[in-house]
C-alpha positions as YAML, in Angstrom:
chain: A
units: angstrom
residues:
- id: 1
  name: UNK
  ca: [-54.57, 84.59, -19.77]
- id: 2
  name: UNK
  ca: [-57.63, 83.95, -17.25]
- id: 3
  name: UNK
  ca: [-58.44, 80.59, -15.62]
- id: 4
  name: UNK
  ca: [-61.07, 80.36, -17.99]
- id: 5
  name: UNK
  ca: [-59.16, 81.01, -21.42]
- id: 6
  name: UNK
  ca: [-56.56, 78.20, -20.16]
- id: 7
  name: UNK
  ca: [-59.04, 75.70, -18.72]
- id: 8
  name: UNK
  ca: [-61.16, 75.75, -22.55]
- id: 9
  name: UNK
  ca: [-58.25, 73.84, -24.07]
- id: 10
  name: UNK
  ca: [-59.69, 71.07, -21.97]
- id: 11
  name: UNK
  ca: [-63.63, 71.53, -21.79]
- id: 12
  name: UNK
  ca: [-65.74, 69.59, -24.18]
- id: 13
  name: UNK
  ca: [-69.87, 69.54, -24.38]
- id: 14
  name: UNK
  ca: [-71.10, 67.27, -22.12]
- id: 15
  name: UNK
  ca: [-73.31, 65.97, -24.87]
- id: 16
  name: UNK
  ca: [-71.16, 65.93, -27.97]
- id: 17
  name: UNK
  ca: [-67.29, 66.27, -26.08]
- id: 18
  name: UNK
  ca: [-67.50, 68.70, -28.97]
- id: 19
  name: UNK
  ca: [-65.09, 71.96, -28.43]
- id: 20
  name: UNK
  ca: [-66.76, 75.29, -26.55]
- id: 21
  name: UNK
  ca: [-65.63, 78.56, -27.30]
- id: 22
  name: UNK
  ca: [-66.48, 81.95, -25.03]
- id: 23
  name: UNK
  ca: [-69.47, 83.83, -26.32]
- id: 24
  name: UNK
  ca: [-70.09, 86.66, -23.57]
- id: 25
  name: UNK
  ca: [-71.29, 84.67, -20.12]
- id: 26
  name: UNK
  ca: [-71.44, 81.16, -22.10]
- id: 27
  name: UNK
  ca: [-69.45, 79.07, -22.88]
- id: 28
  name: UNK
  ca: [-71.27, 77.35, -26.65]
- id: 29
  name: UNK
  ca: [-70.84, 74.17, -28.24]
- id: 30
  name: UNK
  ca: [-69.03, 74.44, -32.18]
- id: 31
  name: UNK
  ca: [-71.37, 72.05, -33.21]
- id: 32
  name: UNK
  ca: [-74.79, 71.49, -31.46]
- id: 33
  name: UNK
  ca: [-74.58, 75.33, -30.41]
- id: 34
  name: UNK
  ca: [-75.82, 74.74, -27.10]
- id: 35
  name: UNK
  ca: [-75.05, 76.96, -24.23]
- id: 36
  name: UNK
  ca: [-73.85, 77.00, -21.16]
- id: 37
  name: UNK
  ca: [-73.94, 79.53, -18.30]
- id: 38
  name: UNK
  ca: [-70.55, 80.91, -16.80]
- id: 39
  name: UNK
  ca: [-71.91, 81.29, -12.93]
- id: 40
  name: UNK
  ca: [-68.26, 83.27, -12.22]
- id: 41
  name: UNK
  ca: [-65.15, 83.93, -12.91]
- id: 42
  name: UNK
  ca: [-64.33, 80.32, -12.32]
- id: 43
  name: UNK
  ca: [-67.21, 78.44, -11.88]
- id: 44
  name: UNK
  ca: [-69.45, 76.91, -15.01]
- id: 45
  name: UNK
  ca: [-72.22, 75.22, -15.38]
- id: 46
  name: UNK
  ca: [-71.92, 72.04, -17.96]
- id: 47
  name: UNK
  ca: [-74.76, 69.64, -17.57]
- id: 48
  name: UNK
  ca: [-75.84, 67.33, -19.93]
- id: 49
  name: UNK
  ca: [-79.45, 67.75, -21.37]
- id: 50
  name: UNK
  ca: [-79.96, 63.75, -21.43]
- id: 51
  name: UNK
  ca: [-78.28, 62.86, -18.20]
- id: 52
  name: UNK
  ca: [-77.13, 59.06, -17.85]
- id: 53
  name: UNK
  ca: [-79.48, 57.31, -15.31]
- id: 54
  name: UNK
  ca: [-78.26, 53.91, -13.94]
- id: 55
  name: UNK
  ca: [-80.98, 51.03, -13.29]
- id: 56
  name: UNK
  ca: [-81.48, 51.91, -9.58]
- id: 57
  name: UNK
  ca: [-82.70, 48.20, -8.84]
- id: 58
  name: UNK
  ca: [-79.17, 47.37, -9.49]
- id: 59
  name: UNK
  ca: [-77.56, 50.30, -7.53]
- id: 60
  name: UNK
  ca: [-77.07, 50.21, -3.56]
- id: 61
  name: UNK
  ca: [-80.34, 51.40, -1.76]
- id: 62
  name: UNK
  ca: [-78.66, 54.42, -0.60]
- id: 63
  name: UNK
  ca: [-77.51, 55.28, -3.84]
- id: 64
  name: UNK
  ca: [-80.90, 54.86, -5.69]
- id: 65
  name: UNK
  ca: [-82.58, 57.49, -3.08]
- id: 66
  name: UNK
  ca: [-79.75, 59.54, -3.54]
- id: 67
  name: UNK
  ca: [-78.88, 59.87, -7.16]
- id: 68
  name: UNK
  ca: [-82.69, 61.25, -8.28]
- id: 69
  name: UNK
  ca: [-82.85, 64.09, -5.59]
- id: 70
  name: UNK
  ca: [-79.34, 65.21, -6.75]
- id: 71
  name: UNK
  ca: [-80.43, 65.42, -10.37]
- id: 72
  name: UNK
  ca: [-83.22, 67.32, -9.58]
- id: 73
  name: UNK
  ca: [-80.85, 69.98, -6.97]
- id: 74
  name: UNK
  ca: [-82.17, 68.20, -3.06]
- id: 75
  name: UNK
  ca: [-79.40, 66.12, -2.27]
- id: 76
  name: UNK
  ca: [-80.01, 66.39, 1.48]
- id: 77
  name: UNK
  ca: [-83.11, 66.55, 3.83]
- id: 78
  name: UNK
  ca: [-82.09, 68.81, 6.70]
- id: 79
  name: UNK
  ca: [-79.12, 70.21, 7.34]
- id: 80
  name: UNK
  ca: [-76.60, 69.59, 4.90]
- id: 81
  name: UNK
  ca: [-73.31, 68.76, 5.96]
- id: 82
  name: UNK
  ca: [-70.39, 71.30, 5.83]
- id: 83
  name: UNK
  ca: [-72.87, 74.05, 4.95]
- id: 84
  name: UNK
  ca: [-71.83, 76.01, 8.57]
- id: 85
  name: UNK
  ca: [-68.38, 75.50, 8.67]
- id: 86
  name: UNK
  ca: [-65.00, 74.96, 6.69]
- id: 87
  name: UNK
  ca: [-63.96, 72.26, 4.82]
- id: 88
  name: UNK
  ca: [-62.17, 69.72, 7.02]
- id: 89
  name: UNK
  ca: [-60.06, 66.85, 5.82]
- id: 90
  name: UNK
  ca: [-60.30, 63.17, 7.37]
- id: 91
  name: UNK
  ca: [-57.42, 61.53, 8.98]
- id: 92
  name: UNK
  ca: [-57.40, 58.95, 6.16]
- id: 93
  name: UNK
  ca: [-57.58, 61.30, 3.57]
- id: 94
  name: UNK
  ca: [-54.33, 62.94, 4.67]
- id: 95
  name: UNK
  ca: [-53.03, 59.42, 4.75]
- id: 96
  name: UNK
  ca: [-54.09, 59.11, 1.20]
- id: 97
  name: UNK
  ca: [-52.99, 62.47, -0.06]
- id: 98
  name: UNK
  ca: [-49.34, 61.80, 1.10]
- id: 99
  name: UNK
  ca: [-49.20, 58.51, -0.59]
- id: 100
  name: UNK
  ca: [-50.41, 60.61, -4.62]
- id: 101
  name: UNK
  ca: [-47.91, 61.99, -6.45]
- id: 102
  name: UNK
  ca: [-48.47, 65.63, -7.46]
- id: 103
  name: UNK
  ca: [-46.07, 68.18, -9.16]
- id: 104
  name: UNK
  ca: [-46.15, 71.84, -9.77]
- id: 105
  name: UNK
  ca: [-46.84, 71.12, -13.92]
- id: 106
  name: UNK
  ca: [-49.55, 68.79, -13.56]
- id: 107
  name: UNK
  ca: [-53.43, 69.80, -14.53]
- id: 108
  name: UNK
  ca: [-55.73, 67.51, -12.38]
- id: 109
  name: UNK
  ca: [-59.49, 66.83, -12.91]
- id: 110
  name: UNK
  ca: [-61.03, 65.58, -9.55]
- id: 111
  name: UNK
  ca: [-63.78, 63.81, -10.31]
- id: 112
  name: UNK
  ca: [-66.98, 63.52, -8.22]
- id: 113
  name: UNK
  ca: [-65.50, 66.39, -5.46]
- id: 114
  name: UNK
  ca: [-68.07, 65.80, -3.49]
- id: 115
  name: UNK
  ca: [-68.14, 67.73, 0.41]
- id: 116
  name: UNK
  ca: [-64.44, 66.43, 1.28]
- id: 117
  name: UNK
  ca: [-63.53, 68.99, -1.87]
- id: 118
  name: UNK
  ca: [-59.73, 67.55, -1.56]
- id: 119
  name: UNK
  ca: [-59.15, 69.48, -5.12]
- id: 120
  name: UNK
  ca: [-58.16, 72.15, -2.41]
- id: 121
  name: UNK
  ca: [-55.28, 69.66, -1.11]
- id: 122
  name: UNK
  ca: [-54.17, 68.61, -4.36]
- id: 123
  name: UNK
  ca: [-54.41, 72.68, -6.14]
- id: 124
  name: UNK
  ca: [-51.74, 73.68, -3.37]
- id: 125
  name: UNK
  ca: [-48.98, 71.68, -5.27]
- id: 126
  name: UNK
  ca: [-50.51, 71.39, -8.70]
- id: 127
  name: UNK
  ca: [-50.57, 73.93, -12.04]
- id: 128
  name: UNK
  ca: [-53.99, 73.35, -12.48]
- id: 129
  name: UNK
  ca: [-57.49, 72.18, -11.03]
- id: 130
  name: UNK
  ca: [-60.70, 70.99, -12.37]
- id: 131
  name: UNK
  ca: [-63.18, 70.50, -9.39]
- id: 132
  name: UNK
  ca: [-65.74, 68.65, -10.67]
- id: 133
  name: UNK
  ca: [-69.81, 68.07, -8.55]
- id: 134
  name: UNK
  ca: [-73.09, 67.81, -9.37]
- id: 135
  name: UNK
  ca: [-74.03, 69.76, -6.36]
- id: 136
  name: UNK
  ca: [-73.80, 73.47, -6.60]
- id: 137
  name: UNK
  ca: [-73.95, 74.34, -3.18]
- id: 138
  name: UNK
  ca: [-71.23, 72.05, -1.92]
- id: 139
  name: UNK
  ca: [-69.10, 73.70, -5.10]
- id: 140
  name: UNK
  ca: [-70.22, 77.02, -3.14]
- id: 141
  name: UNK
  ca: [-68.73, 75.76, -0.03]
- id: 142
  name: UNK
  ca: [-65.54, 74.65, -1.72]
- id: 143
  name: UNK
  ca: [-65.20, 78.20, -3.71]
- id: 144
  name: UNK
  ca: [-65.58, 80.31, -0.48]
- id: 145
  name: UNK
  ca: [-62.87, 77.94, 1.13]
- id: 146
  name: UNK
  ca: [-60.74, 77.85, -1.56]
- id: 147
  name: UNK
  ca: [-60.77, 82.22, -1.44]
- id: 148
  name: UNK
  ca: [-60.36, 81.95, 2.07]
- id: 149
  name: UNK
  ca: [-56.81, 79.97, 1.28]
- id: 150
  name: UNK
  ca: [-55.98, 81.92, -1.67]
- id: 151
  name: UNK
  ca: [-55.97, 79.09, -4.25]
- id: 152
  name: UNK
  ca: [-56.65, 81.01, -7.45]
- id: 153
  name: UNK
  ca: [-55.52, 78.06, -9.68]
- id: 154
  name: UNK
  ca: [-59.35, 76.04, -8.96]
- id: 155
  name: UNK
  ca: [-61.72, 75.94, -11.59]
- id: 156
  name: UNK
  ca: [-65.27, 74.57, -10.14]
- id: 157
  name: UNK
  ca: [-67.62, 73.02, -12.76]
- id: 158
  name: UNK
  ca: [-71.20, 72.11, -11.97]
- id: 159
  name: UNK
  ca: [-71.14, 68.62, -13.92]
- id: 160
  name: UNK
  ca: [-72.67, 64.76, -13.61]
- id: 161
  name: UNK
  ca: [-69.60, 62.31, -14.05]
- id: 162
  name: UNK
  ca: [-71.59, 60.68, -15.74]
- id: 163
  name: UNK
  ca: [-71.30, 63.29, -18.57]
- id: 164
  name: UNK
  ca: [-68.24, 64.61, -17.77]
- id: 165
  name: UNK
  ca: [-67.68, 67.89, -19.49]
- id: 166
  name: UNK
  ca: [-64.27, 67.35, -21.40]
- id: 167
  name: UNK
  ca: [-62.81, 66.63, -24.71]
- id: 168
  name: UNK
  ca: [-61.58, 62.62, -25.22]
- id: 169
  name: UNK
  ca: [-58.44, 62.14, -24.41]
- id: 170
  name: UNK
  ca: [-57.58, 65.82, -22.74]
- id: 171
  name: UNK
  ca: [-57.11, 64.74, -19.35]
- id: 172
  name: UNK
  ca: [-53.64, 64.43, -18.25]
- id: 173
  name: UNK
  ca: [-54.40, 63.63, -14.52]
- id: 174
  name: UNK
  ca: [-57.49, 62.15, -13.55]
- id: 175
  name: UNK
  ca: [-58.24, 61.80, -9.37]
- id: 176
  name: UNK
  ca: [-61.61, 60.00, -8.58]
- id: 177
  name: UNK
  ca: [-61.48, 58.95, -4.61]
- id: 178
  name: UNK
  ca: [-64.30, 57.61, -2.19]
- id: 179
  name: UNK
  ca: [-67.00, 57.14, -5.21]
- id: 180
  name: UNK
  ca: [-65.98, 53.33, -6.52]
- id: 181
  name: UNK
  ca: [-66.94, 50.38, -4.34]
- id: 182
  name: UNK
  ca: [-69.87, 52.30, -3.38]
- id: 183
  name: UNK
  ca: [-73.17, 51.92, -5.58]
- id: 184
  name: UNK
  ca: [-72.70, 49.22, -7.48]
- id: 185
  name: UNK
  ca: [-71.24, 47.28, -10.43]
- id: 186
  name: UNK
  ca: [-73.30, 48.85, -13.10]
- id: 187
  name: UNK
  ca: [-72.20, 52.72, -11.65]
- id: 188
  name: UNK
  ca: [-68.45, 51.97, -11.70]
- id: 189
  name: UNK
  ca: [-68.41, 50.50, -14.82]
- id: 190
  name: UNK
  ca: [-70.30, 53.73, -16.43]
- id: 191
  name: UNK
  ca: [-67.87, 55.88, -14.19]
- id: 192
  name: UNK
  ca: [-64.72, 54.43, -15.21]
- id: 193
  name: UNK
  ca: [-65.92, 54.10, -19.02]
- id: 194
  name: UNK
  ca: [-66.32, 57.61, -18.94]
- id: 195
  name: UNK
  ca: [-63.02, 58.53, -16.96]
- id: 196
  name: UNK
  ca: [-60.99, 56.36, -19.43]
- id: 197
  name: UNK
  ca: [-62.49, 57.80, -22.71]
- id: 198
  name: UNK
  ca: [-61.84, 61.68, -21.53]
- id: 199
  name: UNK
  ca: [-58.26, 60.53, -20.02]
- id: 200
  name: UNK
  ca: [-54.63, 61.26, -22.21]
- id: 201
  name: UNK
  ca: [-53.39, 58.22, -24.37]
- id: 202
  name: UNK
  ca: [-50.36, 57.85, -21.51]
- id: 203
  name: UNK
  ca: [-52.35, 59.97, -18.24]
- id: 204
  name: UNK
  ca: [-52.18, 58.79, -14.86]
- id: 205
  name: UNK
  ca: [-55.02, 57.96, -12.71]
- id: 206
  name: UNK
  ca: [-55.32, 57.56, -9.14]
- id: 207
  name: UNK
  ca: [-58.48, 56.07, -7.52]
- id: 208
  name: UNK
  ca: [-59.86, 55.00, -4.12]
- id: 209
  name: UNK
  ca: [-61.83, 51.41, -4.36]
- id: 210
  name: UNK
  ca: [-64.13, 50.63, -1.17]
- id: 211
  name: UNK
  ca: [-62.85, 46.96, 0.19]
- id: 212
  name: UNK
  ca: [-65.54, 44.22, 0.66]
- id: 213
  name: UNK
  ca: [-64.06, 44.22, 4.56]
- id: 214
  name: UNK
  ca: [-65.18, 47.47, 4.80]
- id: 215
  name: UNK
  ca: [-68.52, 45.86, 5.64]
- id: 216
  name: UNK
  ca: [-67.31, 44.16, 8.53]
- id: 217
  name: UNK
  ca: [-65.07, 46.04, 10.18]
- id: 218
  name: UNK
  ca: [-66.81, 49.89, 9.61]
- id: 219
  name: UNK
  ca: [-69.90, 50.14, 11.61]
- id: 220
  name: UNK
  ca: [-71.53, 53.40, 10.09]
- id: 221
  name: UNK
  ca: [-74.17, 51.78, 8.40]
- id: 222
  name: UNK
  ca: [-74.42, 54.55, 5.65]
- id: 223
  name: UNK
  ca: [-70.73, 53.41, 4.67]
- id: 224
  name: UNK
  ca: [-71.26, 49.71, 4.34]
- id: 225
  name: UNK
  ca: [-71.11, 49.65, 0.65]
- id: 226
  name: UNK
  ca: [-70.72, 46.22, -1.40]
- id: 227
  name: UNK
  ca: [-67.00, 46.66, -1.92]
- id: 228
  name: UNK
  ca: [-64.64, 45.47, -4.26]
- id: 229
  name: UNK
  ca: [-61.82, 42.28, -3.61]
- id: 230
  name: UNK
  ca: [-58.51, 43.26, -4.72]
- id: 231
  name: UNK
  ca: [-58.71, 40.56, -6.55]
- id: 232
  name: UNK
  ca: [-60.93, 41.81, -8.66]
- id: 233
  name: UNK
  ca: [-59.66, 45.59, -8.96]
- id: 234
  name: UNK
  ca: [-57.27, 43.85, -12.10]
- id: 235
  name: UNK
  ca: [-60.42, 42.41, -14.13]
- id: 236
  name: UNK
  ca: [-62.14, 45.55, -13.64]
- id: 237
  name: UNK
  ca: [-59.55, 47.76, -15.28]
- id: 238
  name: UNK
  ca: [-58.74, 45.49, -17.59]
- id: 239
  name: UNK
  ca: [-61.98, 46.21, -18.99]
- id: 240
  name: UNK
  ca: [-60.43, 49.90, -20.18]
- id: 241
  name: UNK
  ca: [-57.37, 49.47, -21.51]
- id: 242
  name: UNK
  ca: [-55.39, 50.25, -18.20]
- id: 243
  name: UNK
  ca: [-52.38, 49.40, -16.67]
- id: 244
  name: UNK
  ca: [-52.00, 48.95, -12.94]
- id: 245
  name: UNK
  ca: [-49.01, 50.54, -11.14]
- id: 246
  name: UNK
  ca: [-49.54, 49.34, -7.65]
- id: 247
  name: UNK
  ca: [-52.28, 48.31, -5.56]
- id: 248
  name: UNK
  ca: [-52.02, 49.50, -1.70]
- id: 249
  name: UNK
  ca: [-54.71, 49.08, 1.31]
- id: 250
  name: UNK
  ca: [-55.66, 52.19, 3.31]
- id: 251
  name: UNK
  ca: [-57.09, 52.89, 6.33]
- id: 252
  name: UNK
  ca: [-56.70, 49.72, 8.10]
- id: 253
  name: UNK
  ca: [-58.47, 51.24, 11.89]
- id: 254
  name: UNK
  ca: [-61.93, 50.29, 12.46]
- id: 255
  name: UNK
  ca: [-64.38, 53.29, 11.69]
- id: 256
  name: UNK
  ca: [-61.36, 55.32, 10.95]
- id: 257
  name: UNK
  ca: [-63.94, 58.25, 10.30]
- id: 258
  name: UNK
  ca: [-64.62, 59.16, 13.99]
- id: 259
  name: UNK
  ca: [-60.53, 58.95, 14.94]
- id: 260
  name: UNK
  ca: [-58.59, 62.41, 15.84]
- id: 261
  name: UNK
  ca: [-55.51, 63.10, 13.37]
- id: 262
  name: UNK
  ca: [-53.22, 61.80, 16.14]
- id: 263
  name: UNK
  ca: [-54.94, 58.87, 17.24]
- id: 264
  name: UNK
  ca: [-55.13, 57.34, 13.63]
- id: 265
  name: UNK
  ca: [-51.54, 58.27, 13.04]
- id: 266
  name: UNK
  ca: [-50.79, 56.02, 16.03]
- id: 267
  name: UNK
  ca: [-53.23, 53.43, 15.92]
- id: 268
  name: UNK
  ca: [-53.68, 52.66, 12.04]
- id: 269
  name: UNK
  ca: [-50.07, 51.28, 11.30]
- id: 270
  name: UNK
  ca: [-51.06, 48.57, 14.49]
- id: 271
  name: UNK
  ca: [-54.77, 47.87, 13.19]
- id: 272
  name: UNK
  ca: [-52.27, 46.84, 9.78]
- id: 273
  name: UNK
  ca: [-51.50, 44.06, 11.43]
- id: 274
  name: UNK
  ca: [-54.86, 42.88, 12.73]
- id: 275
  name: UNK
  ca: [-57.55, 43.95, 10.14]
- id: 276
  name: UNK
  ca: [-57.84, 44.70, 6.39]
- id: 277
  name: UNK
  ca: [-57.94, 47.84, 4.92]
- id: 278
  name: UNK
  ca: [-61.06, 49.65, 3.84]
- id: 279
  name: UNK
  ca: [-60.02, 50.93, 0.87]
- id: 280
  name: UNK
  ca: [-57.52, 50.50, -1.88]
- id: 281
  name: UNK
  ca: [-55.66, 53.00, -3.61]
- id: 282
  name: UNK
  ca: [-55.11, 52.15, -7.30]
- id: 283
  name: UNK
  ca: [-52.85, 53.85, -9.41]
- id: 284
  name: UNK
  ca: [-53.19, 53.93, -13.12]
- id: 285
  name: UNK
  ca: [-51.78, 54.48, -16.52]
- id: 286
  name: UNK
  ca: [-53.64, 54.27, -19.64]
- id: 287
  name: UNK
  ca: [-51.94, 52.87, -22.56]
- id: 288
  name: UNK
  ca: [-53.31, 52.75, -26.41]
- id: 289
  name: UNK
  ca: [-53.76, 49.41, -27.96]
- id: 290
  name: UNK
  ca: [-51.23, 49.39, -31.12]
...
C-alpha cells in the first residue's frame, strides 16, 4: 500500500471534511466533487476555495502583513529563509522534542510546519506523518531534506490550518508548536477550534504557547508576540473540551534563538532560576462530553 492509499483514511475536503477518493492525479471530494491536484508521490495540494480570514485589526501587526501575502503565494520579500541550505533545528526545539512523547505506532499531523519542518524530527520515531503548510516552497525545502535523510514515511500537504484538510475526529496525534501566543486571541481560538474538531474522541495533543515574558526578556523584535499567562492556558482549553496533562516552561535563556547547542544546554537550566520561560509546552487529551 503507498503513502497515499494509507494517508486517505485520514484526508477530508477542506471545505466539506467530506471523504476523497483517488481519481488519476486528484484526489475528489464524494460529495461536492471538487478536485484536488496530487503535486507527487507524497505531496497534495488541499486548499480551501473560501479560505478563513481573521479580522486583521485584531491580529498582531506582523501577522496582518503576513497572513494576505501567504494566501496569495509571497510570504517573503527577499531572500527567503532556509531556501539555500538544510533544515536546521534550534537549540530549544531539541529541548522541546526530548520532552514529546513519540512511539513507533503513532500517526502525527504537524500542524502549521512552517521553515523549522520538525515533522522530520518527529517521522524518525513515528509510523506516520502529516506535514502540514501553506507555503509550498518551504514544503519543497522540507521534501528535498526529508529524501536527503531517507524518511519515506512524510506525507507533505499544501493546506491553511485554518481549513485543515481532514475528516472530524481522524486525528490520533495532533503537534502544533511555535504558532499560539503569536497573532492574537481571535487566531488561536479559530486554530484550536479547528485542531479540536479534526482531533480523535481520546487523541493527544501537544502544543507550544508563547509566554507574555517573552516580551521582556527576548529582544528580536519580530518575536515579541502578545503571549499567553499560564494562567490562562486552562480557560483557553477549556473552551474545547480538553483536558490538560501538564503544563511545563521552556526555554528559560534570554534570546535563546542566537545560542549554540552547547551553550544553551549549559546556560538554560541556570537562566531557570533567574527568568521565566518563553514558552509553555501543553500537553493535551481530548475527552467527549457524556
Amino acid at each position: 500500500m503507498s503513502l497515499l492509499e494509507t494517508a486517505i483514511h485520514y484526508l477530508g475536503c477542506p471545505d466539506d471534511n467530506e471523504k476523497l477518493f483517488i481519481d488519476g492525479k486528484f484526489l475528489v471530494c464524494q460529495v461536492c466533487k471538487r478536485k484536488f491536484r496530487i503535486l507527487n508521490e507524497n505531496t497534495i495540494e488541499l486548499l480551501p476555495k473560501n479560505p478563513y480570514k481573521p479580522k486583521l485589526a485584531k491580529s498582531s501587526k506582523q501577522y496582518s502583513e503576513w497572513y494576505p501575502k501567504l494566501l496569495e503565494g509571497d510570504q517573503y520579500s527577499g531572500e527567503r529563509p532556509n531556501s539555500k541550505k538544510v533544515l536546521n533545528v534550534d537549540s530549544y526545539d531539541l529541548e522541546m522534542i526530548s520532552k514529546i512523547k513519540i512511539s513507533q505506532d503513532d500517526i502525527i499531523c504537524e500542524v502549521g510546519s512552517g521553515i523549522r519542518s520538525l515533522s522530520l524530527q518527529y517521522a524518525k520515531k513515528a509510523k506516520i506523518v502529516f506535514h502540514t503548510d501553506l507555503d509550498l516552497e518551504d514544503i519543497n525545502v522540507a521534501r528535498k531534506e526529508a529524501k536527503n535523510k531517507k524518511l519515506e514515511n512524510i506525507f507533505f500537504i499544501l493546506c491553511n490550518y485554518f481549513n485543515l484538510p481532514f475528516k472530524k475526529k481522524s486525528l490520533p496525534y495532533v503537534i502544533c508548536t511555535g504558532i499560539l501566543g503569536r497573532h492574537g486571541k481571535e487566531h488561536d481560538e479559530k486554530l484550536l477550534k479547528e485542531i479540536t474538531i479534526k482531533l480523535e474522541g481520546k487523541g493527544k495533543f501537544v502544543t507550544t504557547i508563547n509566554s507574555k515574558m517573552k516580551k521582556i526578556f527576548f529582544v528580536n523584535a519580530a518575536h515579541q508576540h502578545y503571549g499567553i499567562k499560564k494562567t490562562e492556558i486552562v480557560d483557553l482549553f477549556s473552551k474545547f473540551n480538553c483536558k490538560i496533562v501538564s503544563i511545563e516552561g521552556l526555554a528559560f535563556l534570554p534570546n535563546s534563538r542566537n545560542a549554540s547547542k552547547y551553550g544553551y544546554k549549559i546556560l538554560n537550566p541556570i537562566s531557570k532560576l533567574f527568568f521565566p520561560p518563553s514558552m509553555w509546552l501543553v500537553k493535551i487529551t481530548k475527552f467527549e462530553l457524556k
